[in-house]
N, C-alpha and C positions, 0 to 999 in steps of 0.2 A: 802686544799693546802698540808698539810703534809699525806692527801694520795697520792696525784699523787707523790708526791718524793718517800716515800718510792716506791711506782710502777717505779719511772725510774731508781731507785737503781738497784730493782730486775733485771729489763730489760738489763739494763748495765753488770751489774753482769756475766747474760748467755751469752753475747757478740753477742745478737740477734739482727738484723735490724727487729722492729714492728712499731708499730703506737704510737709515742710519744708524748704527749698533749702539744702545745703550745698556744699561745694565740695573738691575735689581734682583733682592735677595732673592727672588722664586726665580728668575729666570736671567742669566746672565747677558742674554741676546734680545733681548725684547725689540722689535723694529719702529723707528716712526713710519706708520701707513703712508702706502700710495695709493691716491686717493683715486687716480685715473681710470681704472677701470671699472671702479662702480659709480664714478659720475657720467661712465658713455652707460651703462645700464637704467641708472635712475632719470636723467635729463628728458628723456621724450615724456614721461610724466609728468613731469614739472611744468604748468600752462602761467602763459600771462593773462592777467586781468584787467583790461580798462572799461572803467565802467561811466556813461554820459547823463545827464539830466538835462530837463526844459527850463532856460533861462526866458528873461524876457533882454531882447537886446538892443539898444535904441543903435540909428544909422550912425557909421562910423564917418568921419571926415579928415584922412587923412595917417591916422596910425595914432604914434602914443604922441601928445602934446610935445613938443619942443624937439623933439627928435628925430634927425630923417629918415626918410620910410625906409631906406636899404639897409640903415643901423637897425632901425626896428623888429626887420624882419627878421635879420640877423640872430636878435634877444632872442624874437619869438621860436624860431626854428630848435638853438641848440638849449635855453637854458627855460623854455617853457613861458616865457615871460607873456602873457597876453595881450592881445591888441586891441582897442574898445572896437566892439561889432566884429570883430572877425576870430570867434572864441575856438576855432577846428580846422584845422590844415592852414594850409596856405592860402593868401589874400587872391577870393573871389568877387564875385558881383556883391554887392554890398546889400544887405540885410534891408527887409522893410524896419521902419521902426515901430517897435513897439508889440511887435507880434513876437512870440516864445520858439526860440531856436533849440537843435540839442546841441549842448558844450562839452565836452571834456571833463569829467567831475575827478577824475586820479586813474591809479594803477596799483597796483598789487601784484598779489600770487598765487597760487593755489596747487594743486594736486591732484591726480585723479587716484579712484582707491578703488573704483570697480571699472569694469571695461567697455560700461554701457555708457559712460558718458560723466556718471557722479563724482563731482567736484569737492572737495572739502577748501574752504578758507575761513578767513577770519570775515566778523561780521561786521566790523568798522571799514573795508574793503570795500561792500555794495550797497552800506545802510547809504539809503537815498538815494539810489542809483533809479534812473526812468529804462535804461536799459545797459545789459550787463556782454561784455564782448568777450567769448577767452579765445585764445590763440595758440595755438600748438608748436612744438618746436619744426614742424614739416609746414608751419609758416600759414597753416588752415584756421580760420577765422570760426564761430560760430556763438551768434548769439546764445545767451543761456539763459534757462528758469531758476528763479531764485524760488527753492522750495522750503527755505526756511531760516531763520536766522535768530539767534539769541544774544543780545548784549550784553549780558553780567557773563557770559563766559567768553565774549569774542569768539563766538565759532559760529559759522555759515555754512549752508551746503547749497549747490547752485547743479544744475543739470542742462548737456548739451546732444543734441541729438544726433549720438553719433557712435560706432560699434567694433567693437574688436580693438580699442585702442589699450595702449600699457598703461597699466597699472601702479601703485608702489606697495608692497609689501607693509605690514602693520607689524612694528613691534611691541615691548612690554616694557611700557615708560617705568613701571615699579622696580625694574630690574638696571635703571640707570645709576650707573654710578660715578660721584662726585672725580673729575679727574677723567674719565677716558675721553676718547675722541670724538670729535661729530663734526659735522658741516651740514650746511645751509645752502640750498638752488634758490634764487628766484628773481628779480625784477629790480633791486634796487636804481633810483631815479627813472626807471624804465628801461633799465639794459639788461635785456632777456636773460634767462640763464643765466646767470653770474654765480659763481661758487666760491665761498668763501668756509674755512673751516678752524678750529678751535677747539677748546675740550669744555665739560661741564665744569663748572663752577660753582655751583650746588645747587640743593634737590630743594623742593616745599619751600619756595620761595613766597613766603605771602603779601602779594600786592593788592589781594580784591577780595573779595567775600566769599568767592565759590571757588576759587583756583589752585592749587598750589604750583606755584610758577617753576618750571626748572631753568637755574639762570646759565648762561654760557658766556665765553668771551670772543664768541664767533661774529666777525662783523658782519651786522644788521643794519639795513638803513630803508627810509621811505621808501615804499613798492617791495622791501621782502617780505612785507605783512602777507598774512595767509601761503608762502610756503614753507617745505617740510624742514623739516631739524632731522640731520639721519647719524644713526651710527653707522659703525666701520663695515657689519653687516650689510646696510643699505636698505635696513628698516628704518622705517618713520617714529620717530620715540615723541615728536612735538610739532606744533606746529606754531611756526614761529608768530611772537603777535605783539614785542612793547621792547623798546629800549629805556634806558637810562641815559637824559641827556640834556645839559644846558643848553646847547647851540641849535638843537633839533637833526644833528647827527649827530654817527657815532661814536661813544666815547668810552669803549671798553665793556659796558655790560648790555646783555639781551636778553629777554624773558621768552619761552616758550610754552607753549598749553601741554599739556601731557598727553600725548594721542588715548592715552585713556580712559583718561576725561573727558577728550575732544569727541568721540565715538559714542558714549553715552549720552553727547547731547543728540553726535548727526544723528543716533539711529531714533529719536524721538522727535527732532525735523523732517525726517523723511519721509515718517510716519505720519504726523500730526501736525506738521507747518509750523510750530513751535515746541517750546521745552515747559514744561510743568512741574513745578517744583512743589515739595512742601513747606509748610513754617506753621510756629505753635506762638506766634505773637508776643517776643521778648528784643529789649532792646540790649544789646551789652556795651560792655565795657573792660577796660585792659585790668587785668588783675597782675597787680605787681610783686615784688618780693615782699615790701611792707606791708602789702594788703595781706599777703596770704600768710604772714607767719602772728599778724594781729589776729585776722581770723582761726589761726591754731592749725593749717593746714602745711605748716614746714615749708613747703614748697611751692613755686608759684605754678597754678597747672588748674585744670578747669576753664569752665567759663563764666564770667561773672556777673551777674541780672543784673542791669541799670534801672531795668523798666520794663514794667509788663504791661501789655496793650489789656485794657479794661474788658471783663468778658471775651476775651482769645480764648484760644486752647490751653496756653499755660495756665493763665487764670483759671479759667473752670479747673483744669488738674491741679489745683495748689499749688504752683510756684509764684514766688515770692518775691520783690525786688530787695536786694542785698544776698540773694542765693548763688548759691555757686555750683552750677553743674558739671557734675565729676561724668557722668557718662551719660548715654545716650543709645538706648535697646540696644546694651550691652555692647555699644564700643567707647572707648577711654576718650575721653575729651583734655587733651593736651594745653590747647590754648586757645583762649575763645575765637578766633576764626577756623577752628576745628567744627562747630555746633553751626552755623550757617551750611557748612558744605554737606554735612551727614545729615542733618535736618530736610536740607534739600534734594537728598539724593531718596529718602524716606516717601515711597508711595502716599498721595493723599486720601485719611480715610483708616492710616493705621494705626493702631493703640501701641504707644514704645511704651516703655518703662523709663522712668530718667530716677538718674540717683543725683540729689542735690546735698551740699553741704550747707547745713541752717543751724546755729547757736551750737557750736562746737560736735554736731555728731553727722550721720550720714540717713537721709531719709529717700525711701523709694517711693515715687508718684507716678501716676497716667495720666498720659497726654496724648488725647486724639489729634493727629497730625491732621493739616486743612490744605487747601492749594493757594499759592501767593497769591493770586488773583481775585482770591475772597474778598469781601466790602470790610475794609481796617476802620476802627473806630476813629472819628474823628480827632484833630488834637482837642487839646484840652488848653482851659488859659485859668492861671490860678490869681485870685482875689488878692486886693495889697493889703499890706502887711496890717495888723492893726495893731493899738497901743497901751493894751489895758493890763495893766497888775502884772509888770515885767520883774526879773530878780535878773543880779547877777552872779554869778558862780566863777570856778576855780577853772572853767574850759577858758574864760574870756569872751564871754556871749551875754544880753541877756535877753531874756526869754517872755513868751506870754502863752498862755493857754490858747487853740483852735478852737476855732469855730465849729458846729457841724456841718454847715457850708461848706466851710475850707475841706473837711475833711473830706466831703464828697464831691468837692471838687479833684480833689488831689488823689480821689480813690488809694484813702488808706484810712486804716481804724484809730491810730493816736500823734503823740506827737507835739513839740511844744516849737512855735516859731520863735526864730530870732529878730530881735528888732533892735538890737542895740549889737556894738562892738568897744571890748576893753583891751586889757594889754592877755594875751594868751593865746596857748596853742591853736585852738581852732580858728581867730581873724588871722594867724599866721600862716595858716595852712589853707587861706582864702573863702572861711566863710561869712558871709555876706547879708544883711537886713532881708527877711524875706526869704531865706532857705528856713526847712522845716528837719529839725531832728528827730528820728524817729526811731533810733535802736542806740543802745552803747552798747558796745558787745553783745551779750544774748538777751539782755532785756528790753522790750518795748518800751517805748517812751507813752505814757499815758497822760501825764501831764506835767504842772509847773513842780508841784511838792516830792512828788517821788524823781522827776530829772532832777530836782536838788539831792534829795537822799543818796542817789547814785553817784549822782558826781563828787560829795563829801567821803565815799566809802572806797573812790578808787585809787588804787595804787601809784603814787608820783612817779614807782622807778621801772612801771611794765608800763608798754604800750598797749593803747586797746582801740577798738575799731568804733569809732563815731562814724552811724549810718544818717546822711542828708540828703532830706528828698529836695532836689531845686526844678522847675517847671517837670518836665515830663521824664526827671530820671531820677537817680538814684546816684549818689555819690558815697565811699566808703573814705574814711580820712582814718589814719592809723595816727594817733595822740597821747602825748605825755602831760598827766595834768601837771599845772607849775606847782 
């Protein structure tokens, strides 16, 4: 013991990153990696990205207002600051006015994954770009083709015409785990190759609709967009794409795309200039602990219907707003941003199966999957409230019988609206003149005399799930009558 200290003295001492002995139960030598020599193998694949667009730029006269041009240039040079009329390099012959220059639109990262030139970055990198520049670590420039790019996943692919160049190896983001090592090559501020490194900090990180993020605490900052996240191996497990940050740097956390998710979109860019997903026309919503144990499901898991687009796919298959879909052609549905990703990753055109929870049991429906880019029903706008032959009850609501108007506006079959608010659970738990009730637990609401029956017959000391439709969704309120 008192040799390896004096050894991590020494090591400290030279302020060298080596191999320093630590210990756990499986292995009592475990090293922290040097990262050295698979950052001289990975770094020639690692490209920068600056990409320019057509401004229009009126004549400059003189630099930034109040300040002298040699301060200015100054700004301009190291910390990017702009100079009116002079938006690229250094001050030249001065701009005509009013005619459209190219400017400097940012910087990123990227990678290359085949040797023909194909690029992978993120799509917020080139969206808007009039033309896209990457640059090599052997300092070679080459305009690229943007051959595709998708925004709900932030992943682009771009191609340069150019051959025999390296590569990075692809690894199996699924096989990431929370804790080991990684680092990050790329661009931040614009300083090439920069390598910075950290461990996972956990896996299915959900920030978006289609992603599950894997988070790190490897610093990230503007321009390391779009490149690689690698493990120790010096495969590519992510590709880096969002921080966490009030300042707009970094402040401890960094989100990456899962290179195998990121590969499922390129190879559908590559292919077909964009990504094509599916969807069955449902809107959701968070299903909580109290939602899920009012609805009799123990646990919170599924995903839960706010709102079903009128004549979609769910609609023609029977699903329902207030359902809760437990799976989906046979894979388990977690938590409702589980059903956007597997929904989406669903060829359009395919019959799944989905198993929904509706009034305490478990029902199997089909649903022909369609492509996002289908004509979606327009919104809807629901009629105000009206005021005829209201009661009030033991929720603290009261109530009036619908319209058949309303009802088809609102595309649903019953249901008694609220027009009044008294002292009770449900104005407590925010409902409001103009929501419409349409289930207590497994019974439809059909109107004013049977929502009173139900309401006098329910239990003070169990909660149950009041279903309200409010404009274009679906609310579940879990309530104790007083």
């Amino acid at each position: 013991m008192k040799k390896y200290f004096i050894a991590l003295l020494a090591i400290l001492s030279l302020g060298q990153t080596a191999f320093i002995p630590t210990a756990s139960a499986q292995n009592p030598r475990v090293m922290i990696p040097d990262f050295a020599d698979l950052v001289e193998r990975a770094s020639p694949a690692v490209v920068n990205i600056r990409t320019t667009e057509k401004v229009m730029v009126q004549q400059a006269q003189g630099g930034i207002p109040g300040m002298p041009e040699e301060q200015a240039e100054f700004f301009r040079r190291f910390f990017g600051v702009p100079i009116p009329g002079i938006p690229n390099g250094p001050k030249q012959a001065q701009p005509n006015s009013g005619k459209p220059q190219e400017a400097d639109r940012g910087v990123g990262s990227g990678f290359i994954i085949e040797s023909n030139g194909l690029i992978l970055t993120n799509a917020h990198v080139v969206e808007g770009a009039t033309t896209i520049y990457v640059t090599l670590t052997d300092k070679r420039e080459f305009k690229a083709k943007l051959l595709g790019m998708d925004k709900r996943t932030d992943v682009a692919v771009v191609k340069i015409e150019a051959r025999d160049l390296p590569k990075l190896p692809l690894g199996d983001s699924s096989k990431v785990r929370v804790g080991e090592w990684v680092l990050a090559i790329g661009s931040p501020f614009g300083l090439e190759n920069t390598v910075t490194a950290g461990i996972v900090s956990a896996k299915s990180r959900d920030t978006g609709d289609y992603l599950p993020f894997i988070q790190t605490d490897v610093a990230v900052n503007p321009g390391n967009s779009g490149g690689p996240l690698l493990n120790t191996a010096g495969q590519v497990i992510g590709i880096n794409s969002q921080i966490f940050s009030r300042s707009g740097g970094y402040m401890g956390i960094s989100f990456a795309i899962p290179i195998d998710e990121a590969m499922r979109v390129a190879e559908q860019l590559r292919t077909n200039g964009k990504m094509t997903r599916g969807r069955i026309g449902v809107a959701l919503g968070e299903m909580t602990k109290d939602v899920a144990e009012s609805l009799g499901l123990g646990k919170p898991r599924g995903a839960y219907v706010r709102n079903v687009e009128p004549n979609g796919p769910a609609a023609v298959g029977g699903i329902e707003a207030g359902d809760v879909i437990l799976s989906f052609n046979g894979r388990d549905i977690n938590r409702s941003t589980d059903l956007p990703r597997i929904v989406g990753e669903t060829k359009p055109g395919t019959t799944a199966t989905v198993q929904v929870w509706r009034k305490g049991s478990n029902r199997d429906l089909t649903v022909t999957v369609v492509d996002t880019d289908s004509t979606q029903a327009a919104a809807k706008k629901s009629d105000a409230p009206a005021n005829n032959g209201n009661s009030a009850n033991a929720l603290g609501v009261a109530v009036t019988d619908l319209s058949d108007a309303k009802k088809k506006d609102l595309n649903i079959k019953g249901g008694v609206e609220v027009t009044g608010l008294g002292d009770g659970p449900l104005p407590r738990a925010g409902v409001r003149p103009g929501d419409v009730i349409i289930r207590i637990a497994d019974a439809d609401i059909t109107g004013v005399k049977q929502f009173e029956s139900l309401v006098k017959a329910l239990d003070a000391n169990k909660a149950v799930p009041v279903f309200i439709r409010r404009s274009d969704g679906t609310l579940i309120i879990p309530v104790r009558p007083k």
